[in-house]
Structures are given as C-alpha cells and as structure tokens.
C-alpha positions in Angstrom: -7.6 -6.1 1.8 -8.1 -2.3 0.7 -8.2 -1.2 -2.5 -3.8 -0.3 -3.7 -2.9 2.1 -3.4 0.8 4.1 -3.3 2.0 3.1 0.0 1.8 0.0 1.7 -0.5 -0.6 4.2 0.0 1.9 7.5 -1.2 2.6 10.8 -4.5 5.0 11.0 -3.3 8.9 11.3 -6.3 10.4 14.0 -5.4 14.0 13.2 -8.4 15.5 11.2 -8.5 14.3 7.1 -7.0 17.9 5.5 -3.8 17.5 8.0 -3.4 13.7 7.4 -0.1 12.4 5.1 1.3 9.2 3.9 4.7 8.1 3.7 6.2 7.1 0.4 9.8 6.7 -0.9 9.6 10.4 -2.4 8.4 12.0 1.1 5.2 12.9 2.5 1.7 13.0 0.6 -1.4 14.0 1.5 -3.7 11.5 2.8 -6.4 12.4 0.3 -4.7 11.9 -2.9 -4.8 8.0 -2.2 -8.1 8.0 -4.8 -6.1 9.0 -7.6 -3.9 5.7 -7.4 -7.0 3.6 -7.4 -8.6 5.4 -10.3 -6.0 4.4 -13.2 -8.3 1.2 -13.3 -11.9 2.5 -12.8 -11.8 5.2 -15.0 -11.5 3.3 -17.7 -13.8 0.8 -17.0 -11.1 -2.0 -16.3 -11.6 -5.1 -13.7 -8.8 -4.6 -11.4 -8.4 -6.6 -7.7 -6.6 -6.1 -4.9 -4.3 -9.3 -4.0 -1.9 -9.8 -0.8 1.5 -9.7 -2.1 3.4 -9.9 1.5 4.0 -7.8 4.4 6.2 -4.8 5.5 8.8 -5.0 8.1 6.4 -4.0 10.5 4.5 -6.8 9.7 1.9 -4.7 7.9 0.4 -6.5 4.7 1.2 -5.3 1.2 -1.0 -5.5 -1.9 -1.0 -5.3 -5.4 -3.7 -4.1 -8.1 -3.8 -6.8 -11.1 -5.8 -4.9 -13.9 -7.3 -6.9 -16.7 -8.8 -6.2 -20.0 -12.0 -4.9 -20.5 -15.1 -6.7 -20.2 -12.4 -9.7 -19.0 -12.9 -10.1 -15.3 -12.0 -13.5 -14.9 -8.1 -12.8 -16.3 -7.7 -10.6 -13.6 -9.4 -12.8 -11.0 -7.1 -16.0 -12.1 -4.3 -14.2 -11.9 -4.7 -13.0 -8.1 
C-alpha cells in the first residue's frame, strides 16, 4: 500500500516526471504535487497509516490515511 494520496491508485505514467498528471474529479494535476496530500499528517508530527479501503472499477486498490493524535500511534494503528 502507498502512502494516500488524492487519487486512487493508477497505472504508472512513463512520460518524464515534469510532464506526468493525475486524474482527479476536478481535472488533471501534476504528478508532483502528490507530496503535499501526504504531508497534512507529517508536518505536524501525527501517526498516520495507510489502510486498504477497496478497489476502483478497474480493479485498482483504494486507500485511506487514518491520522491519530500525537505521540498516540497505537489509535491510529487499531483503527486500520
């Protein structure tokens, strides 16, 4: 499982990094803002996890973060 981000999982763009996008509901994003989604939990210092929620209609798997207090780990590990 990868860290969550704002998509759900897709299939690997080959073109080089700076012309690389992701689909999401509003349109296309680049492919290197995906960090930024992650970082809401690590900035901060919180325990977060990735956990398999389901899969897409293409059969690709979809996650979500579970972020837990501070210094808590094991809320956020009990919960996924």
């Amino acid at each position: 499982m990868r860290p969550c981000t704002l998509p759900s999982a897709f299939r690997h763009d080959t073109r080089p990094f700076e012309e690389r996008t992701v689909a999401i509901l509003e349109g296309e994003r680049p492919y290197g803002n995906q960090p930024f989604w992650v970082s809401h939990a690590s900035l901060p210092g919180l325990p977060a996890i990735a956990a398999p929620v389901g899969r897409t209609s293409a059969g690709l798997p979809v996650g979500a973060q579970i972020v837990g207090p501070l210094c808590d780990d094991d809320t956020a590990i009990t919960f996924a």
